[in-house]
N, C-alpha and C positions, 0 to 999 in steps of 0.2 A: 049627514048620516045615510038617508038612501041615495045620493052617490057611490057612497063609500060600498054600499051594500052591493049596487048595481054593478057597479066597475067590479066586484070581486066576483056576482055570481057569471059577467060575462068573460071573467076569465078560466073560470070554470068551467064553461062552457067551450071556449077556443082549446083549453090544455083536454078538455076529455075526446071533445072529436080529432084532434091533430095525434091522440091519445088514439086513438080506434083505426085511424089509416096506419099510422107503426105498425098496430097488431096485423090488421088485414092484412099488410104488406109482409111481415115476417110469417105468419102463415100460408103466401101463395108463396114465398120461399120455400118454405120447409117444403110445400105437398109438391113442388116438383123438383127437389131434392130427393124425396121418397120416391116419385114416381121413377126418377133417373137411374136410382138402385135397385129397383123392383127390374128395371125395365133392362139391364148387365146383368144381376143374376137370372135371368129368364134367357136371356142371350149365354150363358156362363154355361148352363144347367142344358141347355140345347146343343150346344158346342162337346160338355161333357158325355151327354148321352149319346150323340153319333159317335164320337170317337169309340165310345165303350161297344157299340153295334158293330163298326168296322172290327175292333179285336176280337170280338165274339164272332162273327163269321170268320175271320179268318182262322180262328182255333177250332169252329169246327170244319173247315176244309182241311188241314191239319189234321184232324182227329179222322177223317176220313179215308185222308192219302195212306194215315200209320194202320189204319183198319184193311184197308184193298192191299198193303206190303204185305200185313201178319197172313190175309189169306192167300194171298199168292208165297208167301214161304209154306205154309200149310198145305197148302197144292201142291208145289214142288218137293215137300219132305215127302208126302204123302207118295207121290210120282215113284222116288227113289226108290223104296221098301216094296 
């Protein structure tokens, strides 16, 4: 009987530690898994906001060139009369 006893608590012991490197193991999966998504949307969101800066200067150089036209036709009507 404490064989029987022995042999089952040391298998309980082998199935819970071989039980604990699984876990550890699928968890340093998952956190650099997470970390590799964190770390594309950070790249995504950086990528996005330059692009958005570029469009934004250039609308207002854009908005500048239609401002110096309005007043040089304002000039020039002006001129006319």
């Amino acid at each position: 009987m404490k064989k029987v006893l022995i042999t089952f608590a040391a298998l309980a012991l082998i199935a819970s530690v071989s039980s604990c490197r699984e876990t550890e193991k699928k968890t340093e999966e998952t956190v650099e898994a997470a970390v590799e998504a964190a770390t594309e949307a950070t790249e995504d969101a950086a990528e996005a906001t330059e692009d958005a800066m570029e469009a934004t200067e250039e609308d207002a150089q854009d908005a500048a060139e239609a401002v110096e036209e309005a007043a040089e036709a304002v000039e020039g009507h002006s001129d006319a009369h």
